[in-house]
C-alpha positions, 0 to 999 in steps of 0.5 A: 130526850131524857137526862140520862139519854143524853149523858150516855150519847155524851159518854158513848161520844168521850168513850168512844173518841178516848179509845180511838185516840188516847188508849196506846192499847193497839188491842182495842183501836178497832173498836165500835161502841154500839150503845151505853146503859148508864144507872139512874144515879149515874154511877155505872155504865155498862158499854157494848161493843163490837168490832170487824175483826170479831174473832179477836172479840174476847181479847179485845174485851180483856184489853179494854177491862184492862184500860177501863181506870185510864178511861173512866179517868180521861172521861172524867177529864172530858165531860162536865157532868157533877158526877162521872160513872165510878165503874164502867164494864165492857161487854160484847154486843152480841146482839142480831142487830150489830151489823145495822148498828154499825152501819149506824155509825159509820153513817154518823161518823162520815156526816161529822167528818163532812160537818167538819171539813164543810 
C-alpha cells in the first residue's frame, strides 16, 4: 500500500472514531465515512460520507463543516504524522456504490468488535 493510502485509512479510522465519540454535535453521530482523498503534500483532505437517515444529508453536512476545526484539531492530537491535513471538506457520497460500502463497513466495524471482545 502506498504512503498516502495508508494516511488516508489512518485519517478515515481518527475521523470517523472522532465523530462517533468526541463531537457533542447530535447532528452528525449517524454518520458513515465511506472514503478520504488526501492531497500528495497532505495538506487537504476531502471526506465522503453518508448516512442511513439520507433525507437529513444536507443538514448533517452543515453540521459537519461546522465541527471540521474541532476535528482537524482532535485528529492532529490523534494521529503521529509530521503533517496533519490544514483543510478538511466534507462531501455527500452520492455515489451508486454507497449501499455496498456500507455494508463494507458494517463488516469491518463487527470483525474489530469481534477482535476485540475475543
Amino acid at each position: 500500500m502506498h504512503r498516502i493510502e495508508r494516511v488516508s485509512e489512518l485519517l478515515k479510522e481518527e475521523i470517523s472514531r472522532i465523530i462517533q465519540f468526541d463531537v457533542k454535535d447530535p447532528k452528525v453521530k449517524d454518520v458513515v465515512i465511506t472514503s478520504i482523498e488526501v492531497t500528495r503534500d497532505i495538506s487537504q483532505a476531502k471526506v465522503f460520507f453518508t448516512s442511513y437517515n439520507r433525507e437529513n444529508l444536507k443538514y448533517i453536512h452543515r453540521g459537519l463543516m461546522s465541527s471540521a476545526g474541532f476535528i482537524r484539531h482532535q485528529l492532529q492530537k490523534a494521529v503521529h504524522l509530521k503533517k496533519t491535513p490544514s483543510k478538511i471538506m466534507f462531501f455527500i457520497d452520492e455515489s451508486s456504490e454507497y449501499g455496498s460500502r456500507i455494508d463494507e463497513v458494517l463488516r469491518e466495524v463487527i470483525k474489530e468488535e469481534d477482535e476485540r471482545d475475543s
